[in-house]
KETORLUM-276423 format. One line per field, with one value per residue (C-alpha): residue number from 1; residue in one letter; z, x, y. Coordinates in Angstrom, 2 decimals. Example, Ala and Ser with C-alpha at 12.3 -4.5 7.8 and 13.67 -1.06 7.14 Angstrom:
! KETORLUM-276423
num: [1;2]
residuo: [A;S]
Z: [7.80;7.14]
X: [12.30;13.67]
Y: [-4.50;-1.06]
! end
This chain:
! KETORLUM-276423
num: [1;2;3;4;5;6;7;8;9;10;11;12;13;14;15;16;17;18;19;20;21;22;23;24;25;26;27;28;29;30;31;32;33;34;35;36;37;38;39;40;41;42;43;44;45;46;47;48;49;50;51;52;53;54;55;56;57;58;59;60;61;62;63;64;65;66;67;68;69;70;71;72;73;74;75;76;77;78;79;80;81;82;83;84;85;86;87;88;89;90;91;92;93;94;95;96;97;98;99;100;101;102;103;104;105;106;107;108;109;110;111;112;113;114;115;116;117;118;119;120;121;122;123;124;125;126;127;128;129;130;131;132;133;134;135;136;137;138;139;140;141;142;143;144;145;146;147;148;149;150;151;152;153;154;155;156;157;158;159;160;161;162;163;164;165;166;167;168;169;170;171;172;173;174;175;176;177;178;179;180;181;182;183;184;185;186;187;188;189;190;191;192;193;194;195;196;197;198;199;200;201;202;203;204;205;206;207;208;209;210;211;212;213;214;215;216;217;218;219;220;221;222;223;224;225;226;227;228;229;230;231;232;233;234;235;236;237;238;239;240;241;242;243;244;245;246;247;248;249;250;251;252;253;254;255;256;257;258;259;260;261;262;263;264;265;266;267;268;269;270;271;272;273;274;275;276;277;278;279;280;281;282;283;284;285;286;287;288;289;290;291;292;293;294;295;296;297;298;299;300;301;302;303;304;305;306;307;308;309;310;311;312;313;314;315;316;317;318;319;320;321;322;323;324;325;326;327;328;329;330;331;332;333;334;335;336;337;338;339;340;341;342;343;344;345;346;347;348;349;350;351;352;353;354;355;356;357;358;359;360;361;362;363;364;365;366;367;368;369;370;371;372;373;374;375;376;377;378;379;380;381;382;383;384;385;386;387;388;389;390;391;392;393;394;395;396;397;398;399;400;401;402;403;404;405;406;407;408;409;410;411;412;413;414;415;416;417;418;419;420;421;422;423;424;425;426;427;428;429;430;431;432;433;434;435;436;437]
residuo: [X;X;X;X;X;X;X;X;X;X;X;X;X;X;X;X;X;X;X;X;X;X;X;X;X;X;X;X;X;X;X;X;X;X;X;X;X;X;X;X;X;X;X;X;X;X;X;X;X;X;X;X;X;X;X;X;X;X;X;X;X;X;X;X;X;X;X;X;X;X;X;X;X;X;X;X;X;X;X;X;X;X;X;X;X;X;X;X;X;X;X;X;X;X;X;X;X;X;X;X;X;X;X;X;X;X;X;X;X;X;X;X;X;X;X;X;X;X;X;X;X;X;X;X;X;X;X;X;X;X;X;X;X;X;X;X;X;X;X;X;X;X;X;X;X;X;X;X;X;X;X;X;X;X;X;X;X;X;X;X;X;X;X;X;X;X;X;X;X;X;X;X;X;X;X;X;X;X;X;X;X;X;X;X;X;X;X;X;X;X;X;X;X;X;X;X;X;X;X;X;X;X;X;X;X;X;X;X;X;X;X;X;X;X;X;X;X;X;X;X;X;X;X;X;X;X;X;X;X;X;X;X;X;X;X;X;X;X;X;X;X;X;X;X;X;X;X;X;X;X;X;X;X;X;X;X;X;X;X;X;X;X;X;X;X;X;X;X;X;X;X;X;X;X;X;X;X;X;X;X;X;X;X;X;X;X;X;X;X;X;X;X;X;X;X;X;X;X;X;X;X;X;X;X;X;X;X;X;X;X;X;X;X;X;X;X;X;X;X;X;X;X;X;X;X;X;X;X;X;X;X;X;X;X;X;X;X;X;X;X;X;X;X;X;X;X;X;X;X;X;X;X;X;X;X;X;X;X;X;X;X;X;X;X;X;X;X;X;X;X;X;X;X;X;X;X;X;X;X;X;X;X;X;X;X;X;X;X;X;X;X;X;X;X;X;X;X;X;X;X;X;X;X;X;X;X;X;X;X;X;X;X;X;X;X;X;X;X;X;X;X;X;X;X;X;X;X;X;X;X;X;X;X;X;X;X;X]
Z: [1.60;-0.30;2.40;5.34;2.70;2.14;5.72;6.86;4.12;4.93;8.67;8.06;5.32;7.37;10.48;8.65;5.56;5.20;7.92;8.32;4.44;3.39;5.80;4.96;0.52;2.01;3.37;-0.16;-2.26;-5.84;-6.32;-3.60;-4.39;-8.54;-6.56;-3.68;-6.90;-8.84;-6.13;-5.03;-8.93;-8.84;-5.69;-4.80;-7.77;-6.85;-9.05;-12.52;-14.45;-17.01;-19.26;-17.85;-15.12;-15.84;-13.74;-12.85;-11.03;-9.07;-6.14;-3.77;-0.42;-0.89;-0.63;-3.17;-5.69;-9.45;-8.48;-11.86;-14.35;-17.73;-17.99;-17.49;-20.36;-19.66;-20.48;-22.12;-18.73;-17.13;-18.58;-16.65;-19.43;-15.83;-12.98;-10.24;-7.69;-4.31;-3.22;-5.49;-3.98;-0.45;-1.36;-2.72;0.84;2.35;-0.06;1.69;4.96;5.58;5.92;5.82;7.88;8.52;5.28;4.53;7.92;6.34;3.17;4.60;6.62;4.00;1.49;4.37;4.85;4.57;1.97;4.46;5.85;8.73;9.74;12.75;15.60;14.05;10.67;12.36;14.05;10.74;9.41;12.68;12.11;8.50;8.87;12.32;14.11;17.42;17.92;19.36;16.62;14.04;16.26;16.15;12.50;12.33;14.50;11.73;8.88;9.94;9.59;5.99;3.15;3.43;7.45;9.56;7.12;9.17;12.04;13.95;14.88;13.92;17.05;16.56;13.01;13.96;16.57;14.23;11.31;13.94;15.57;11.17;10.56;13.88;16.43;19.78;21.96;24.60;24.95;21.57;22.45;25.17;23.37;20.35;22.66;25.64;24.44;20.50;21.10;22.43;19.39;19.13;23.02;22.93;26.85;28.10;26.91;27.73;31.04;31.53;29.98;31.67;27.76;26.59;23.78;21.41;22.32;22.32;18.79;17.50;18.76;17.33;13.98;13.64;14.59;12.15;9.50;9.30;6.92;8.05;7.02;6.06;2.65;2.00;-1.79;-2.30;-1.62;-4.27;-3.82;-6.53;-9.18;-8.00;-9.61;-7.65;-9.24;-7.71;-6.42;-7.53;-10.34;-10.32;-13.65;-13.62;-14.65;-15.55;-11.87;-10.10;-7.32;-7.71;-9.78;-9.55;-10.51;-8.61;-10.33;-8.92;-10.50;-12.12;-14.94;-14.62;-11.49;-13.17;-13.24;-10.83;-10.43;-8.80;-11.08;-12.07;-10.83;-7.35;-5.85;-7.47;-6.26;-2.56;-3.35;-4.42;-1.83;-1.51;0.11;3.06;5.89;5.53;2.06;2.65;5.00;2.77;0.06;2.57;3.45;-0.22;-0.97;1.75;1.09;-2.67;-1.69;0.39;-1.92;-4.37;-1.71;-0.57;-3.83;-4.40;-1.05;-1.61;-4.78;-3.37;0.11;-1.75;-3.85;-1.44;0.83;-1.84;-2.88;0.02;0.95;-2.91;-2.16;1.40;0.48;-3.22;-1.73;-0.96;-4.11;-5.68;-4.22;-1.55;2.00;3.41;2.12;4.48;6.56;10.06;9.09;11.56;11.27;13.20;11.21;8.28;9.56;10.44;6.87;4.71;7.17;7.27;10.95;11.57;11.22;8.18;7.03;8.46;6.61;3.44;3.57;4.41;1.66;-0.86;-3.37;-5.34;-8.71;-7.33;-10.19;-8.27;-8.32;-6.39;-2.95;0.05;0.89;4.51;3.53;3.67;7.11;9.54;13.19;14.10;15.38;18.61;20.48;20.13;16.15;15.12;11.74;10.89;10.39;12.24;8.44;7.72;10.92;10.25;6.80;8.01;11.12;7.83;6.10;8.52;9.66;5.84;6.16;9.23;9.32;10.50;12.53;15.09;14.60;15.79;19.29;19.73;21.67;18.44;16.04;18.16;17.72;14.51;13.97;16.29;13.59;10.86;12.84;14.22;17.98;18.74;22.29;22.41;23.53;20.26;18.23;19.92;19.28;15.12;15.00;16.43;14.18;10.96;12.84;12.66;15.48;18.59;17.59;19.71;17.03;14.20;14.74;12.49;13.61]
X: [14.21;11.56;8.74;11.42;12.87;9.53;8.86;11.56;11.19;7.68;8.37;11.68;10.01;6.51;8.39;11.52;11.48;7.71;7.28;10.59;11.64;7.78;7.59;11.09;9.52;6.52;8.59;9.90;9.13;9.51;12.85;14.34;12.42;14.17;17.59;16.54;15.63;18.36;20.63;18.89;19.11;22.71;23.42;20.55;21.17;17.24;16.17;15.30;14.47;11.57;9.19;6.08;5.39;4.60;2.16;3.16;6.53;5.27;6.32;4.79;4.63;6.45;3.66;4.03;1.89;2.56;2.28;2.19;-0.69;-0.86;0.34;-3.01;-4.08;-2.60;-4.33;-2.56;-1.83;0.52;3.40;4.06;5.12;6.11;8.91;8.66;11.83;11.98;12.08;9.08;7.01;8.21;6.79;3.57;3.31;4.10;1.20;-1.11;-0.41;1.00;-0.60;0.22;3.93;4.29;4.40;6.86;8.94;8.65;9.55;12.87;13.43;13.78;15.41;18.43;18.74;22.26;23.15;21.73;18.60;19.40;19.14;21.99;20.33;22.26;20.43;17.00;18.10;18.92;15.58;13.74;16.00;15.25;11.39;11.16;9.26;10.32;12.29;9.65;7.36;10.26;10.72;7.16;6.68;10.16;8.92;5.97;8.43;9.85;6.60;6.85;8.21;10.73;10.53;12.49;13.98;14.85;16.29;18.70;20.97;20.84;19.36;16.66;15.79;16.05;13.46;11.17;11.33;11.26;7.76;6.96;7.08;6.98;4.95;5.61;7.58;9.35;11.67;12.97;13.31;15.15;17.70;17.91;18.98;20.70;22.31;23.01;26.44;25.36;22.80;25.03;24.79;21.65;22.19;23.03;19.95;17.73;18.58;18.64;14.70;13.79;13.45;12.53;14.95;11.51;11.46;14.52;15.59;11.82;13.28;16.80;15.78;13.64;15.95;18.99;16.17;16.21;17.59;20.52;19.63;16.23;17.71;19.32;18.81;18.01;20.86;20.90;17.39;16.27;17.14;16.34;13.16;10.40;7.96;4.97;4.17;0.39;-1.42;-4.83;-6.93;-10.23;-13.17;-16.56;-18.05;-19.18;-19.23;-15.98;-13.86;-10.55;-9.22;-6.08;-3.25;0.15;2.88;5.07;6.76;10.04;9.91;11.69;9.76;11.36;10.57;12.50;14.46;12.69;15.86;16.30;15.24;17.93;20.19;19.03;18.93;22.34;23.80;27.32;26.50;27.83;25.92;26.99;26.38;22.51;22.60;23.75;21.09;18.16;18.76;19.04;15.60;14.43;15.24;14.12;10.40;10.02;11.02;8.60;5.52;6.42;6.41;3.01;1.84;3.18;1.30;-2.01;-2.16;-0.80;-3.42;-6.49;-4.89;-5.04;-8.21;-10.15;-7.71;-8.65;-12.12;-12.45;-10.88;-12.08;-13.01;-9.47;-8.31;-10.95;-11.51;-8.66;-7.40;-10.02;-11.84;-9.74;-11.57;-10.41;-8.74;-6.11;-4.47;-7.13;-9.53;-8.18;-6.72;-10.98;-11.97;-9.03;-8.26;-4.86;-2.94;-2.16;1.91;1.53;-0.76;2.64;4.73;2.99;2.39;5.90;7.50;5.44;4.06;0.95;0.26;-2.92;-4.77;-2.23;0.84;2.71;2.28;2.86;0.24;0.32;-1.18;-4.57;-4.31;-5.95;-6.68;-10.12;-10.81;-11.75;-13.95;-16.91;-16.62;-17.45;-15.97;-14.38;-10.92;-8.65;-7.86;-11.49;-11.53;-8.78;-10.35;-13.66;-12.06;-10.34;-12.68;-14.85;-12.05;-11.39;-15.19;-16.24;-16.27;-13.24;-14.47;-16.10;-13.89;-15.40;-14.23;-13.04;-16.27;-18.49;-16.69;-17.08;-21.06;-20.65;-19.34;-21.94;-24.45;-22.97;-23.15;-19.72;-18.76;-15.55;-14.13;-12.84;-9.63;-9.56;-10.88;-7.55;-5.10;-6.05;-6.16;-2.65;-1.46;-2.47;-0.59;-4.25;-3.89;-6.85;-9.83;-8.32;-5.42;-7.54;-9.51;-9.49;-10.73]
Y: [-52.84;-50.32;-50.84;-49.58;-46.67;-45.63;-45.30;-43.60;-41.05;-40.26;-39.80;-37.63;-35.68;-34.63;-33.79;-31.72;-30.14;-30.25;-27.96;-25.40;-25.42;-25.09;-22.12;-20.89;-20.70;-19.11;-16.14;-15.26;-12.75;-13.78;-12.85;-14.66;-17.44;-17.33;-17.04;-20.20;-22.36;-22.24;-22.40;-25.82;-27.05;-26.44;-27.77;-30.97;-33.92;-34.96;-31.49;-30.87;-28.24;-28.20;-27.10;-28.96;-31.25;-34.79;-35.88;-39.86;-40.10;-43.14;-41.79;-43.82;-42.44;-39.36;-36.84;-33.86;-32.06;-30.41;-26.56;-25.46;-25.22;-24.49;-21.40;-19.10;-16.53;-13.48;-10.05;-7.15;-5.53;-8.80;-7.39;-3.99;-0.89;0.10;-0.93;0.98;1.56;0.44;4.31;4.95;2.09;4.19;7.16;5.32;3.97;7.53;8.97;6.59;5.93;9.85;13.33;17.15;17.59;14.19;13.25;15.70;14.08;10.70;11.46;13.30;10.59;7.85;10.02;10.44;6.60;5.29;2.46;-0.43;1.63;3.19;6.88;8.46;11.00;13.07;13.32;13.46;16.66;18.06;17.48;18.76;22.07;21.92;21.69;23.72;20.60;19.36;15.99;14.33;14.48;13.59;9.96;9.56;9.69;7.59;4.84;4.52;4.98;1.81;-0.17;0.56;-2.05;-2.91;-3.53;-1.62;1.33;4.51;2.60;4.11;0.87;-3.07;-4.35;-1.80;-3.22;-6.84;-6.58;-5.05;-7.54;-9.99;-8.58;-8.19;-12.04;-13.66;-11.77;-9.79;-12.13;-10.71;-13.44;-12.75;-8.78;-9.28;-11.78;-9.36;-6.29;-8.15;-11.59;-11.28;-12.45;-15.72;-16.77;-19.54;-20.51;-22.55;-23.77;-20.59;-19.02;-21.93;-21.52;-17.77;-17.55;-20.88;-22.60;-25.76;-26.96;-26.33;-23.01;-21.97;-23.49;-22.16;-18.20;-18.98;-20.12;-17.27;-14.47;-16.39;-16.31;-12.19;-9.85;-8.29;-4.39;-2.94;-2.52;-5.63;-6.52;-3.27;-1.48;1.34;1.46;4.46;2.38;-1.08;-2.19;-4.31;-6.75;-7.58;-10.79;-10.10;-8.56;-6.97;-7.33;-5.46;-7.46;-6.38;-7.47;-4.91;-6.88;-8.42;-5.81;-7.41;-11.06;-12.27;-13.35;-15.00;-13.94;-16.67;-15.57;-16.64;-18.97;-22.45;-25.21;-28.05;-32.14;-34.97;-36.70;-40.14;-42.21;-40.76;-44.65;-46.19;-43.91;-44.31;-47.99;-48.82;-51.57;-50.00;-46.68;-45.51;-44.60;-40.93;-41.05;-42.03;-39.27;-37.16;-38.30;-38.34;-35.10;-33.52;-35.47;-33.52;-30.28;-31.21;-32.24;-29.74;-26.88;-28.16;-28.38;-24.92;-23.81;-24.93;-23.88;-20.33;-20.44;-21.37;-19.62;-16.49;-16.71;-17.37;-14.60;-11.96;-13.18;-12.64;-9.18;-7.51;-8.69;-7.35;-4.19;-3.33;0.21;1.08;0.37;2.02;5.08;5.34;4.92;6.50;3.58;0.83;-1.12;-2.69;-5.56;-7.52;-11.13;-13.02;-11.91;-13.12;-15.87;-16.95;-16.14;-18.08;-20.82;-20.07;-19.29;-16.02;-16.73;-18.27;-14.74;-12.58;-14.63;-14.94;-11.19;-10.19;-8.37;-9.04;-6.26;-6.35;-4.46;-2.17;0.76;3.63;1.70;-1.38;-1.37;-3.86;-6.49;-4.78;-1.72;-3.83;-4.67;-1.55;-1.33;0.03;3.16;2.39;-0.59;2.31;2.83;-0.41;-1.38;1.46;2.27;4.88;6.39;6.48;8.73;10.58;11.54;12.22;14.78;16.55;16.64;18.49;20.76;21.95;22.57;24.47;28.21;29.28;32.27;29.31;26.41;23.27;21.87;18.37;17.61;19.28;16.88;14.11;14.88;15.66;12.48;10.74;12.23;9.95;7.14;6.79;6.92;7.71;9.32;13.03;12.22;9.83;12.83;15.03;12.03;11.67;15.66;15.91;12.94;15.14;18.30;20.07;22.49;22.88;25.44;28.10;28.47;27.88;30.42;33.34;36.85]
! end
């Protein structure tokens, strides 16, 4: 009787809960996580809360680890004097990843959000009368806007947002656009969809779980979002390393400490159960073992990830945005070992405390310039194209062409037309109506 329990527990566990409700914990930030723990201790009788783990459950061949340690040493600074709001974390990101008149757009736009997120045409127009700047320009900045954290704020309509936290967490997949704007109403049809985008029953359920797994507003949990405080999932504590200025820590203050109860095999043991009673029982030890190794995988790939992102990026936070370097999934995904959708899930709303304030672990991540620049972000450009703009004689403004040499001259190659693109993203007008007679 315990050699075939054990087996089937080991099979059911590694090829269920060990993979969706593992990835499922990963997704969290920390406060959803609080909320999915005690919900699970209130609900699965395999849980326990306490103060430490004891490490010998004799488990036998259910496979789980202890994710917490002692609790570390915490310096003065792991208590924050400071909360910042949702909408002040916003305008952090606006501060960094805006400039000039669009930062004034994106600011307007996400102080004009209704209660879930969203912005009507109507309101846009308002703030293109209001700040004398054309439409298009207004939807350009808007279509950034809702890159920000939280996903998909400033979207004009559900289906818009749902595609973009979906792209967020999951990845382009056209399949799943065209399902999320053409056949939302038949989520629940899993053979009529199969068969319309030629499916297997993998695929399909893989798409379905994902989209059912999304918020359903930008500013869900956050709804009165000026006063609704965020805590980081990560602090930053300055060390005396030059070359590493920053220690990682997760934040767990306040995550309850979970174990299986020591008499779960007796339970599963007893002779009289019914079959759907073992069911029932299998299926909460499930869900139990896999919160706790998601848990502790959260922990540690959270960890590593912001390890190597605060290492590979200690410029940024030091000194600025100017300061980003190209960074995309794949290439962390080569340097931590971790697949690139487990990197956009673990990074999906979750805040770390940097020197200027709490900002999104996406704010790392930067696209290079172009194939020519080499590794060198587009905001480095952007900076250095200001920069030389604030600086040239405005009698004989430089041309696109003379910054691109200019540029050359510091070692960075970037096209003209790439030059003209980053100008009119700052709203810098050409040399002809710079110039000044």
């Amino acid at each position: 009787m315990k050699q075939g329990l054990s087996l089937k527990l080991q099979n059911k566990l590694k090829l269920t809960l060990s993979l969706k409700q593992q990835l499922n914990i990963i997704t969290l930030p920390k406060s959803e996580l609080i909320q999915e723990i005690n919900r699970e201790l209130e609900e699965n009788p395999f849980l326990e809360e306490i103060s430490h783990i004891q490490p010998d459950l004799n488990l036998e061949k259910v496979e789980f680890g202890s994710y917490y340690e002692e609790d570390e040493e915490k310096d003065p600074f792991y208590k924050l004097t400071y909360k910042p709001s949702l909408y002040d974390i916003l305008q952090t990101q606006i501060d960094i990843e805006f400039d000039g008149l669009e930062k004034e757009i994106a600011t307007q736009i996400v102080e004009n959000v209704d209660e879930k997120g969203y912005i009507s045409q109507d309101t846009l127009k308002e703030i293109s009368q209001r700040l004398s700047v054309d439409l298009n320009t207004i939807e350009r900045v808007r279509k950034k806007v809702m890159s920000l954290e939280p996903t998909g704020i400033g979207s004009l309509n559900f289906k818009e947002f749902l595609y973009q936290e979906y792209k967020d967490r999951y990845g382009k997949d056209k399949i799943a656009q065209e399902i999320i704007e053409n056949d939302l109403e038949k989520i629940n049809d899993k053979e009529y969809l199969k068969q319309k985008y030629e499916m297997t029953d993998y695929e399909v359920e893989e798409i379905l779980e994902n989209i059912k797994s999304l918020r359903p507003y930008p500013l869900y949990g956050y709804e009165d979002f000026e006063i609704t405080y965020v805590e980081p999932d990560i602090f930053l504590h300055f060390t005396n390393d030059p070359e590493k200025p920053f220690k990682v820590q997760v934040n767990d203050e306040g995550i309850p400490k979970i174990n299986l109860v020591s008499q779960y095999k007796k339970v599963l043991n007893q002779k009289n159960l019914s079959e759907e009673a073992k069911k029932f029982l299998y299926e909460k030890l499930q869900k139990a073992v896999g919160l706790i190794n998601g848990i502790e995988q959260r922990r540690e790939n959270l960890k590593k990830l912001a390890e190597f992102l605060v290492d590979y990026q200690k410029d940024f936070i030091l000194n600025g945005k100017e300061y980003l370097k190209p960074l995309t999934l794949k290439d962390v995904s080569r340097q931590v070992g971790l697949h690139e959708s487990t990197i956009s899930r673990l990074v999906n709303s979750k805040y770390i405390q940097a020197p200027f304030g709490v900002i999104p672990l996406k704010l790392f991540f930067s696209n290079k310039a172009s194939k020519e620049s080499g590794n060198i972000s587009s905001d480095r450009v952007k900076y250095l194209i200001r920069d030389l703009i604030e600086k040239e004689d405005p009698t004989k403004p430089y041309s696109d062409n003379e910054i691109v040499e200019l540029l050359k001259n510091q070692g960075i190659k970037v096209a003209r037309r790439t030059v003209t693109k980053y100008r009119e993203e700052m709203n810098i007008p050409d040399s002809r109506k710079r110039k000044k007679i």
